[in-house]
C-alpha positions in Angstrom: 33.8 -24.4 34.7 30.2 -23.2 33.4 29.9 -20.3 31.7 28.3 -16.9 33.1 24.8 -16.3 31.7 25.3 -13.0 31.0 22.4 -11.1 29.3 20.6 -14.4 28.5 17.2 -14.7 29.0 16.2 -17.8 27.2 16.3 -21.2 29.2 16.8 -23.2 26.6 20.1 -21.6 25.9 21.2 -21.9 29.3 20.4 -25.6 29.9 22.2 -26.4 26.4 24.8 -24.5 26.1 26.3 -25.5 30.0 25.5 -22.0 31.8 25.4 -21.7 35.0 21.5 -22.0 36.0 19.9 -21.3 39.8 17.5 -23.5 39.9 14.0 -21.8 40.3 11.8 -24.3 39.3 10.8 -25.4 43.3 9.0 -21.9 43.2 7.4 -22.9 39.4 5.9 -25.9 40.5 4.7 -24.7 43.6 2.7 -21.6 41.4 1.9 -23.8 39.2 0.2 -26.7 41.7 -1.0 -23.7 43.8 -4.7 -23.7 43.1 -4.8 -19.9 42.2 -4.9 -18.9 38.7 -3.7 -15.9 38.1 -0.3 -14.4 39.5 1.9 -11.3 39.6 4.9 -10.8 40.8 7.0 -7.0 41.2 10.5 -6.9 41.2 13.1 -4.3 40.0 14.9 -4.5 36.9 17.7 -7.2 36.1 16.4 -9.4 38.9 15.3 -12.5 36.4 12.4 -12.1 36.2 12.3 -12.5 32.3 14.1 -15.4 32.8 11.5 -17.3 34.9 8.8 -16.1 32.3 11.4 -18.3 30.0 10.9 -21.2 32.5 7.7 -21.2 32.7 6.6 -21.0 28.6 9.2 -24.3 28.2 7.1 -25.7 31.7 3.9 -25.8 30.1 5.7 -26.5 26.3 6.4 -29.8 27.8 10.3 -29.8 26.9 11.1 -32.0 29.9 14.6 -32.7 28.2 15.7 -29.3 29.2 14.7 -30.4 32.8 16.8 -32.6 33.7 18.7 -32.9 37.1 16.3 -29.9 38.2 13.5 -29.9 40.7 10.3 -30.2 38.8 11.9 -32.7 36.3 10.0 -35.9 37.7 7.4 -34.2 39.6 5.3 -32.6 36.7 3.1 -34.5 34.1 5.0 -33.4 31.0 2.2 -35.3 28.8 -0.2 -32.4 28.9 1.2 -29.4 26.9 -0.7 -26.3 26.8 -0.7 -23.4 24.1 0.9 -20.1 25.4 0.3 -16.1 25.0 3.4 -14.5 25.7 3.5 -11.0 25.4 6.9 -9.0 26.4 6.5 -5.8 27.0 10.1 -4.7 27.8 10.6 -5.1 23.6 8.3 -2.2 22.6 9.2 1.3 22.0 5.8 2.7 21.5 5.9 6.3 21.7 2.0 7.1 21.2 -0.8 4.6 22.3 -1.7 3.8 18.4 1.6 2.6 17.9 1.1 0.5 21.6 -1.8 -0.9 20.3 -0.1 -1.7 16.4 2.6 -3.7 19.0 -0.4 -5.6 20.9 -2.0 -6.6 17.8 1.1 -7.4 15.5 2.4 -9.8 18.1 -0.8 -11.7 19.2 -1.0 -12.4 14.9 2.6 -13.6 15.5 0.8 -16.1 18.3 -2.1 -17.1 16.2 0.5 -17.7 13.2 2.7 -19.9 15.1 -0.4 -22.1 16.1 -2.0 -22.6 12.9 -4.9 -20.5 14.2 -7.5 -17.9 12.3 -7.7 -14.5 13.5 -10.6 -12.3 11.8 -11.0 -9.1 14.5 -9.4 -5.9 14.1 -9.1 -4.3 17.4 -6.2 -5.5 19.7 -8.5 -6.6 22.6 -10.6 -8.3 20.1 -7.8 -10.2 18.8 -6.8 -11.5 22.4 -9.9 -12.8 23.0 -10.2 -14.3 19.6 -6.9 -15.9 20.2 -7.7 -17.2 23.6 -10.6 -18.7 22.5 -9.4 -20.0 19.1 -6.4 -21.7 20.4 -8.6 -23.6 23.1 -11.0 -24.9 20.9 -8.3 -25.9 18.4 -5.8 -27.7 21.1 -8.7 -28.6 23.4 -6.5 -27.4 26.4 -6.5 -24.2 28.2 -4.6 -21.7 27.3 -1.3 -20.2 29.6 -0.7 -16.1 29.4 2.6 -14.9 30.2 3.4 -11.3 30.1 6.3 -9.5 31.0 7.1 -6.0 32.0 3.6 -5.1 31.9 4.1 -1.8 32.9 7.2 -0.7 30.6 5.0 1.7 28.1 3.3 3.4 31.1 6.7 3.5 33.1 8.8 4.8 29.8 6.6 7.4 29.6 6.1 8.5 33.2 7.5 12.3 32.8 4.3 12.9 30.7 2.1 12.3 32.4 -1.3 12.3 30.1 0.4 10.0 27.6 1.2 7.5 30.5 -2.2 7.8 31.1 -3.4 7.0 27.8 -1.1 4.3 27.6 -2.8 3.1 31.4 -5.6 2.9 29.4 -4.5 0.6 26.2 -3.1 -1.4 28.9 -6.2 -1.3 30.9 -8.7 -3.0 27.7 -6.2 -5.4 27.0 -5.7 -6.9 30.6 -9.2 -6.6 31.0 -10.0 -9.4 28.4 -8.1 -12.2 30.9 -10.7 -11.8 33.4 -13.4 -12.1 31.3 -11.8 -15.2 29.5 -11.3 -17.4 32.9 -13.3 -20.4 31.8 -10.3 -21.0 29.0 -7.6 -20.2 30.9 -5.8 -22.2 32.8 -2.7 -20.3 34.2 -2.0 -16.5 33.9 1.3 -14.7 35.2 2.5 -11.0 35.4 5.6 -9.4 35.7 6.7 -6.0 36.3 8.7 -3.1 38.1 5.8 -1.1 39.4 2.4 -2.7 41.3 0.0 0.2 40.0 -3.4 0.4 41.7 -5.7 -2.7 40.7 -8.5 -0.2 39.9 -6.3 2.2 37.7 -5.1 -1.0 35.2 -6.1 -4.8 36.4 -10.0 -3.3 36.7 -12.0 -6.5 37.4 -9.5 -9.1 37.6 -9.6 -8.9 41.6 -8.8 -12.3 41.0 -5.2 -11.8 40.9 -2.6 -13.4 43.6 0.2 -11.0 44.3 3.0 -13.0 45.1 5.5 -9.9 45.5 5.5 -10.4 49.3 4.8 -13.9 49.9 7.6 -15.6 52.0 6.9 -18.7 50.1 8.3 -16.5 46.5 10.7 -14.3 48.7 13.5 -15.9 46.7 12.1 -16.4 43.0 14.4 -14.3 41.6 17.6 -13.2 42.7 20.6 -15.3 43.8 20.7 -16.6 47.7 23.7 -16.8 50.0 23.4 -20.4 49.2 23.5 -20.4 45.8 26.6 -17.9 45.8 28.7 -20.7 47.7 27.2 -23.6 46.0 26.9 -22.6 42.4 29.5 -19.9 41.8 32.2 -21.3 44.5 34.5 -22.0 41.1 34.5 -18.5 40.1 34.6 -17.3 43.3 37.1 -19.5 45.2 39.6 -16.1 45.5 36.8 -13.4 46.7 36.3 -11.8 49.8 32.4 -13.7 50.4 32.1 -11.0 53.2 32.9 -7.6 51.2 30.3 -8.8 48.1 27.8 -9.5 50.4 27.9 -6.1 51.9 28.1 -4.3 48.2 25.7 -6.6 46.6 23.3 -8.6 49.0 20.4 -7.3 50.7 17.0 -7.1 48.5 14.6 -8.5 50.9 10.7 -9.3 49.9 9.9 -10.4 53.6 12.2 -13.6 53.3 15.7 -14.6 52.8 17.9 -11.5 51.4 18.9 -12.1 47.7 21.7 -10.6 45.5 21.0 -9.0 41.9 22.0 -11.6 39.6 23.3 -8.8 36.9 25.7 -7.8 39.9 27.2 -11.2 40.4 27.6 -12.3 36.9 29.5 -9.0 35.8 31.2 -9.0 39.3 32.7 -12.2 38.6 33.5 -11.2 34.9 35.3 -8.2 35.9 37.9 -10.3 38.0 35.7 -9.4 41.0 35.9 -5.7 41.0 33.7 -4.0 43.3 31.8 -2.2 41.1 28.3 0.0 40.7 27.2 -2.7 37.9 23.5 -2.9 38.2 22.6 0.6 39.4 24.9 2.2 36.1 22.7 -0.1 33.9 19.6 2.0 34.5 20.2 5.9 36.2 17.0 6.5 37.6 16.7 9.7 36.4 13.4 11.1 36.2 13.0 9.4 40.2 16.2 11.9 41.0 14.2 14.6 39.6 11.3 14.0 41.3 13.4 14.1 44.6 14.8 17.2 44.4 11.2 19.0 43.3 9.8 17.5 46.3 12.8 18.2 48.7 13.2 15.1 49.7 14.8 14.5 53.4 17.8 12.3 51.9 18.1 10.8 55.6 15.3 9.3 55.4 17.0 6.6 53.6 18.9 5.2 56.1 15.6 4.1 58.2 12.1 4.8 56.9 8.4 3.6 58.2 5.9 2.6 55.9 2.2 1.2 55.6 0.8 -1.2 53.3 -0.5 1.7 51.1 3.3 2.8 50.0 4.0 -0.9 49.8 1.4 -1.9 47.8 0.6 0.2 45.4 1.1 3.7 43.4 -1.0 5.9 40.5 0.2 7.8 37.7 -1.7 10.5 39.5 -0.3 10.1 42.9 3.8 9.3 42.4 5.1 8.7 45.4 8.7 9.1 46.3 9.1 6.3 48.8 6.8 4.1 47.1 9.0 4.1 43.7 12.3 4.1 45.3 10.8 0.5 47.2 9.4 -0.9 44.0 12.5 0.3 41.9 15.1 -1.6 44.4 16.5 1.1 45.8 14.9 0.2 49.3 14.0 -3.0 50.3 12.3 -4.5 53.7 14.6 -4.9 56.7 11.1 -5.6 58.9 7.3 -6.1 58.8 5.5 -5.8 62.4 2.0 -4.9 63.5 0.9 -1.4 65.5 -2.8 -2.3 66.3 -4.8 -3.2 63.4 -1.9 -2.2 61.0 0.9 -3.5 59.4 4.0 -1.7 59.0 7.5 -1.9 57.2 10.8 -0.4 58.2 12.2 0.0 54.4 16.5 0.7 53.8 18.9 1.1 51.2 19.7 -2.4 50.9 23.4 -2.5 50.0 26.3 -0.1 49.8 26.5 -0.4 45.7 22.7 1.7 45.6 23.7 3.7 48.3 26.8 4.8 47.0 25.1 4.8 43.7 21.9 6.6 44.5 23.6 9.4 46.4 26.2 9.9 44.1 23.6 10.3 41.3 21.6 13.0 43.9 24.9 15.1 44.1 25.2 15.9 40.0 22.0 18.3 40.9 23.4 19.5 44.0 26.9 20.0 42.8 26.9 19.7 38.3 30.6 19.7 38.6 32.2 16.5 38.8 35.8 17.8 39.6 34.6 19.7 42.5 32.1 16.9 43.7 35.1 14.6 43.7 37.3 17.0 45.9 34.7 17.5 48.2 34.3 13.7 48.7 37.5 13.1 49.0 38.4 16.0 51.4 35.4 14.5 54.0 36.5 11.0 53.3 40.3 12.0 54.1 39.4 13.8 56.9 36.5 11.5 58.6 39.4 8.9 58.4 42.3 10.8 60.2 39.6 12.0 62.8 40.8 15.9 61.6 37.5 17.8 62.4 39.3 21.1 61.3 40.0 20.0 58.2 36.1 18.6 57.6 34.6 21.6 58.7 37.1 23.6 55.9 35.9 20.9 53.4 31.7 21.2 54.5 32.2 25.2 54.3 33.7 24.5 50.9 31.3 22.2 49.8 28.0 24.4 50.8 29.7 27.5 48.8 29.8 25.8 46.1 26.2 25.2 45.6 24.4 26.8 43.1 22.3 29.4 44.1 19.6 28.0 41.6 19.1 25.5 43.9 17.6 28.4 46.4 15.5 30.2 43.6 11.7 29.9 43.8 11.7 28.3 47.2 13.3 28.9 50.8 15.2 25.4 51.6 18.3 27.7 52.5 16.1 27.9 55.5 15.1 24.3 55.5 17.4 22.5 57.9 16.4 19.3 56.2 18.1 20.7 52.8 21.3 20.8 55.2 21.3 17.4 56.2 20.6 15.9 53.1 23.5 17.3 51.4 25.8 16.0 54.1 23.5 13.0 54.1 24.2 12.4 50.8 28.0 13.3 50.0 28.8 11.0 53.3 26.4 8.3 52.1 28.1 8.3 48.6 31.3 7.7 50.0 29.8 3.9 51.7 29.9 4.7 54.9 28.1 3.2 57.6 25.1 5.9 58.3 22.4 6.1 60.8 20.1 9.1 60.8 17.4 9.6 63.3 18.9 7.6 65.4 16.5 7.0 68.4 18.1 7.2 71.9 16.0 7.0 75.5 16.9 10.9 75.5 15.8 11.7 71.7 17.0 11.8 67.9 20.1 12.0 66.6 20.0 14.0 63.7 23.1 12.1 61.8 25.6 9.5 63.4 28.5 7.7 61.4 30.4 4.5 62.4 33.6 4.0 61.6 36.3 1.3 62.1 38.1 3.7 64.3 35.9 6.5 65.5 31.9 7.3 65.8 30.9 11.0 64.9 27.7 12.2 66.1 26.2 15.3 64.3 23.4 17.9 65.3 22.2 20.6 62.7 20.4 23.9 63.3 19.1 26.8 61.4 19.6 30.1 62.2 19.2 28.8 66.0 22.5 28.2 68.7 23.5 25.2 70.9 23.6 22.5 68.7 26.9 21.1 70.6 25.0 21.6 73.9 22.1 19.9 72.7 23.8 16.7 72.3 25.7 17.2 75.4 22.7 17.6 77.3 21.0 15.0 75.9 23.8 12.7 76.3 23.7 11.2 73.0 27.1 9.5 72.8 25.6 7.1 76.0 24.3 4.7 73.4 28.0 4.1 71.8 29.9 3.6 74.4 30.0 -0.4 74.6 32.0 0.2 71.1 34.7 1.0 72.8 35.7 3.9 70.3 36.7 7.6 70.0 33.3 9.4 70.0 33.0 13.0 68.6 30.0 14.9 68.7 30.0 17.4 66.1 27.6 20.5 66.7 26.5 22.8 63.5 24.9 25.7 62.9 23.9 26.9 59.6 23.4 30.7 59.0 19.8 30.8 56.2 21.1 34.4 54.7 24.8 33.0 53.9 23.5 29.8 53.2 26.7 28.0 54.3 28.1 27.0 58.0 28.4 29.7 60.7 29.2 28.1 63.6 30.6 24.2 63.7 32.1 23.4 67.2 33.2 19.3 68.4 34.4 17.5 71.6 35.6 14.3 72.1 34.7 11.9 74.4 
C-alpha cells in the first residue's frame, strides 16, 4: 500500500519515495502548450497548490525520470530545460516591508548562486530583472517564474491595514518587473488565496490569464470523486464513500466538485474519523471578526447571489465579507447563470466540515463559554431529534439569556431581527444539519427551514411585531414539503427588543 503524502510538497519526494500522487500533469501540459504566457491561479489553503508549483519547476528542469507512468511523460520535449525563478512566499515572516524586501532580495541571490550567475544591483526589483536577464543570456533559453502564495505578506498582515498596504506596494515593484521582462520570459505562473484587484498589485501585467474559473483547471488541485475510488480505494476499502463525500467534498470552481486533499490524507490517517481537519489547521480569525463588526446575516450562508465583482476581485481598502469567505473556501460555486448582460453565481458552504466549523467558530463571540455553548447545542440537537418543541423553546430562551450584553453595547441589533436569526442560524448550522434559509416558495420567503430524517421544521422570526405562526399559516409555507412525506412543524417566534430574548414562541403540526 503507498504511503499518504502528508505535508509533502516536494514532487520529487513523492514519486521516489512511493507516495500516493494524483496525477495533475494533464492540466500542466495543457498550461504549458496553451499559448498564454502568464497564469494565476486562486485557491484556498491546503488545496495543492504548492505542490503543482513543485510539478511544474521539475517540468521545465527536464527530470523526466520522475515522470514516468504519468500523463505528460512522453508527450513533452524533455531536451529543452529552462532556468527557473521560484519565489515562495508562504516561507516569509516579514513583519515590516524592509524586512519583505531583505526576503526578496536574499532569495533571488540564492537563484543567481545556484546558476552560476553575477548579480551587481542593490534594490530587490533591480536584482529580478538583473536575474532574468542574466540567466537568459547565460543559458540562451527563457527563463520560467514560479511564485507561490503571492499574497501571504499582504494577507498576514490584513488587520493593519496601512502595513498591508505597504507591503501591496513592495509586492506591487516587484511583480511589476515580469511585465516589463516579457521578451525573456517564456512561462510565468502565480499562486495564491486572495485575487486582489489587477490595478492595486499586478499594475500593467494585464497580460495575465486567470485560470481560477476556467472549467478546463476546475480540477488542478484538489482530489476528484474519481481519484478517491481509484487512488485511495486501499485505504478506504472499509469507509462509508457516501458520509466523506458529504463532510469533505464540495469545492466547486465552475467544474467537477473536488475534496481538500489535507482532509483526505488525515481522514484516512486517523482510521477515518470524521473530523474538522482542514478548517482547525487555519481558524479564520480576523474573517470572524470582521463578521461580527459588520453584523453579518449568518443565513446568508446557506444560499447567497453574487456578481462577477465579489467573484473576482477584492482591495485592502474595500474587504468584503462574502468575497473573502469565497476566496478563503468557505463558499464555493453551486451555479453560474446569466440575468441580461450579467453573470451571476449562487455561492454555499460547500460541505458540512466548514459549516460545522465556521459556525462553531462564530459562536465563541456570541457565547465565550464553551461549557454553556455545548449545552445549548446539545439541548436543540436532543430536542430537534425527538420532535419536543417545548423542550427547544426552554433551550432557545436559555441560549438568548445567555448572551452577553456586550454584544448589544454601541449598536441596536437587539432590535435587528437578522441578529436573531443568525444566532439560531448558526448554533443549528454548527450542529450539521441540513439548513435552508430564505427559502423561496410561490407564496414568499421562508425565513429558516430544517430537514431532518424524520421531521421538517419551518421557522418565522419577528421583532417586537405579532403573528409570526399566522404568517406561515397564511402563506401556506409547508405546501412545498409535502411530497417528503414527513412530520412538518411550523415554528412561529417572536422576539421582544427590550428583553432581548423570546416572548412569544407558538408551533402546529401538520
Amino acid at each position: 500500500m503507498q504511503m499518504l503524502p502528508i505535508g509533502i510538497q516536494t514532487f520529487q519526494k513523492i514519486r521516489s519515495d512511493d507516495y500516493v500522487y494524483i496525477d495533475k500533469t494533464p492540466e500542466a501540459l495543457k498550461l504549458i502548450h496553451s499559448g498564454h504566457q502568464y497564469f494565476f491561479l486562486s485557491r484556498p489553503r491546503r488545496f495543492g497548490k504548492s505542490l503543482f508549483i513543485d510539478t511544474l519547476h521539475n517540468i521545465f528542469d527536464g527530470k523526466q525520470e520522475l515522470f514516468e507512468q504519468l500523463h505528460i511523460h512522453d508527450k513533452y520535449d524533455w531536451s529543452k530545460r529552462y532556468p527557473v525563478i521560484r519565489m515562495d512566499f508562504g516561507n516569509q515572516k516579514a513583519k515590516t516591508p524592509e524586512k519583505l524586501a531583505l526576503y526578496i532580495k536574499n532569495r533571488l541571490f540564492d537563484i543567481a548562486q545556484h546558476y552560476d550567475v553575477e548579480i551587481n544591483r542593490e534594490e530587490y526589483y533591480e536584482i529580478f530583472k538583473e536575474l532574468i536577464t542574466n540567466l537568459q543570456e547565460k543559458y540562451n533559453q527563457k527563463v520560467v517564474i514560479l511564485i507561490d502564495e503571492y499574497d501571504k505578506p499582504i494577507l498576514d498582515n490584513i488587520e493593519d491595514i496601512p502595513l498591508a498596504k505597504e507591503m501591496r506596494e513592495i509586492l506591487r515593484g516587484f511583480y511589476t518587473i515580469i511585465k516589463g521582462a516579457d521578451a525573456d520570459l517564456r512561462f510565468a505562473f502565480l499562486t495564491g488565496v486572495s485575487k486582489f484587484a489587477k490595478a492595486s498589485i499586478f499594475s500593467g501585467l494585464n497580460n495575465l490569464y486567470d485560470i481560477s474559473l476556467d472549467t478546463d483547471y476546475a480540477t488542478i488541485c484538489g482530489y476528484t470523486q474519481e481519484d478517491l475510488e481509484r487512488s485511495f480505494k486501499a485505504h478506504l476499502k472499509d469507509a462509508d464513500m457516501d458520509e466523506i463525500k458529504r463532510w469533505y467534498n464540495g469545492y466547486s470552481w465552475l467544474g467537477e466538485a473536488v475534496y481538500n486533499p489535507f482532509d483526505i490524507l488525515l481522514f484516512i490517517q486517523n482510521r477515518c474519523e470524521f473530523k474538522n481537519y482542514w478548517f482547525e489547521t487555519g481558524t479564520p480569525t480576523f474573517l470572524i471578526k470582521l463578521m461580527k463588526e459588520k453584523q453579518y446575516f449568518l443565513p446568508n450562508l446557506a444560499d447567497l447571489e453574487a456578481g462577477d465583482s465579489l467573484i473576482n476581485s477584492f482591495d485592502i481598502e474595500d474587504l468584503d465579507v462574502e468575497a473573502i469567505l469565497f476566496q478563503a473556501g468557505y463558499l464555493t460555486i453551486k451555479e453560474k447563470h446569466r440575468i441580461g448582460a450579467l453573470y451571476m453565481y449562487r455561492l454555499k458552504v460547500p460541505n458540512i466540515e466548514v459549516q460545522t466549523s465556521l459556525n462553531d467558530h462564530l459562536l465563541k463571540y456570541i457565547e465565550p463559554n464553551q461549557h454553556t455553548k455545548t449545552k445549548h447545542q446539545s439541548g436543540i440537537y436532543k430536542a430537534l431529534s425527538s420532535c419536543d418543541l417545548e423542550a427547544l423553546k426552554t433551550n432557545l430562551i436559555a441560549l438568548y439569556a445567555s448572551i452577553s450584553h456586550h454584544n448589544f453595547t454601541k449598536n441596536q441589533i437587539d432590535h435587528y431581527e437578522g441578529f436573531y436569526a443568525s444566532v439560531i442560524y448558526a448554533y443549528l448550522a454548527s450542529l450539521g444539519v441540513d439548513l435552508i434559509a430564505e427559502d423561496i416558495t410561490n407564496k414568499g420567503r421562508i425565513d429558516l427551514s430544517i430537514k431532518m430524517d424524520h421531521a421538517i421544521y419551518i421557522f418565522e422570526f419577528k421583532v417586537d411585531a405579532k403573528d409570526a405562526l399566522s404568517q406561515i399559516k397564511s402563506k401556506r409555507y409547508q405546501e412545498k414539503y409535502l411530497s417528503a412525506d414527513l412530520p412538518i412543524f411550523l415554528i412561529g417566534i417572536e422576539f421582544d427588543s427590550h428583553k432581548r430574548n423570546i416572548s412569544k414562541m407558538e408551533w402546529e403540526s401538520v
